[in-house]
C-alpha positions in Angstrom: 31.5 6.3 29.4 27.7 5.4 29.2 24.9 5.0 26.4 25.1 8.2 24.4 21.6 9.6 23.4 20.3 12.0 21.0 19.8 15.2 21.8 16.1 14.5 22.6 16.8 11.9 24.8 16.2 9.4 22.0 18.1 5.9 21.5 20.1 6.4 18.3 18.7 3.9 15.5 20.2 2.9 12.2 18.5 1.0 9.1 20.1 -2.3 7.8 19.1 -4.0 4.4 17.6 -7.3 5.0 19.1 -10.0 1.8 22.8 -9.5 1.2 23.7 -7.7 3.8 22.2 -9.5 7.0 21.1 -13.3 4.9 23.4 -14.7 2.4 21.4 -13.8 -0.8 23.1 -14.8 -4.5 20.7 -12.2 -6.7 18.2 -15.1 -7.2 14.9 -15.0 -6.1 13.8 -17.7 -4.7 10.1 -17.2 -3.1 9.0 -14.8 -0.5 9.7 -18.5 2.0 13.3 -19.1 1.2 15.9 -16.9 3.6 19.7 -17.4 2.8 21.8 -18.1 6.5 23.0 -15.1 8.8 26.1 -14.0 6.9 29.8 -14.5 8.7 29.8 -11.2 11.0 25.9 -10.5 11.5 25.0 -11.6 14.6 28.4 -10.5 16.5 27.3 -6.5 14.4 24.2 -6.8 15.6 25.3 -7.5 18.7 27.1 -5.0 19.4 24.2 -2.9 18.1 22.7 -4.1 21.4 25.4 -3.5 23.5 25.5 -0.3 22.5 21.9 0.3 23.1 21.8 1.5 19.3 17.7 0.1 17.8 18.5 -1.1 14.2 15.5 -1.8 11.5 15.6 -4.4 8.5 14.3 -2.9 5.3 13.7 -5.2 2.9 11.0 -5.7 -0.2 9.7 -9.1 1.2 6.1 -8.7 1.7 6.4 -10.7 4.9 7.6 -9.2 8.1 6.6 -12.2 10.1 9.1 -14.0 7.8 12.0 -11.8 8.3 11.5 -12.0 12.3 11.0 -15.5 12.4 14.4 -15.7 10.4 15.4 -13.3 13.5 14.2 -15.9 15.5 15.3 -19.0 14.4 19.1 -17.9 14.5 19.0 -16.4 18.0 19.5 -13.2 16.8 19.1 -9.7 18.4 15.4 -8.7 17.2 15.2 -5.3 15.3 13.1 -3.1 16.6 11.1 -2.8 13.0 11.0 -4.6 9.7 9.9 -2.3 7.0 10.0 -1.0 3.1 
């Protein structure tokens, strides 16, 4: 069947929120430093994201987008292709 593509020849991209939906994250704040663990699904989802040639970006209010990639990072997970808010 292929990769589908926009109509501009563009690869389709979706946004994904960062704490609760990506990172375990209880409602407490606890520092712009402390990331909850991928929650159970994430990286297979974002995986198939990849598969599928689909970008995805991470909003999030954390100041830090080194942070958020370095979480990325550190569970071997498919990078986004922007962190923003």
């Amino acid at each position: 069947m292929g990769v589908r593509r926009l109509m501009d020849g563009q690869r389709r991209r979706i946004c994904i929120d960062f704490d609760g939906v990506l990172a375990e994250y209880d409602g407490t704040w606890k520092g712009e430093h402390h990331h909850g663990k991928p929650l159970p699904g994430a990286k297979k989802f974002l995986e198939k994201l990849a598969a599928a040639d689909i970008e995805f970006v991470v909003l999030t209010t954390r100041e830090s987008r080194r942070h958020v990639l370095s979480w990325f990072e550190k569970y071997r997970l498919p990078l986004p292709g922007e962190v923003t808010n």
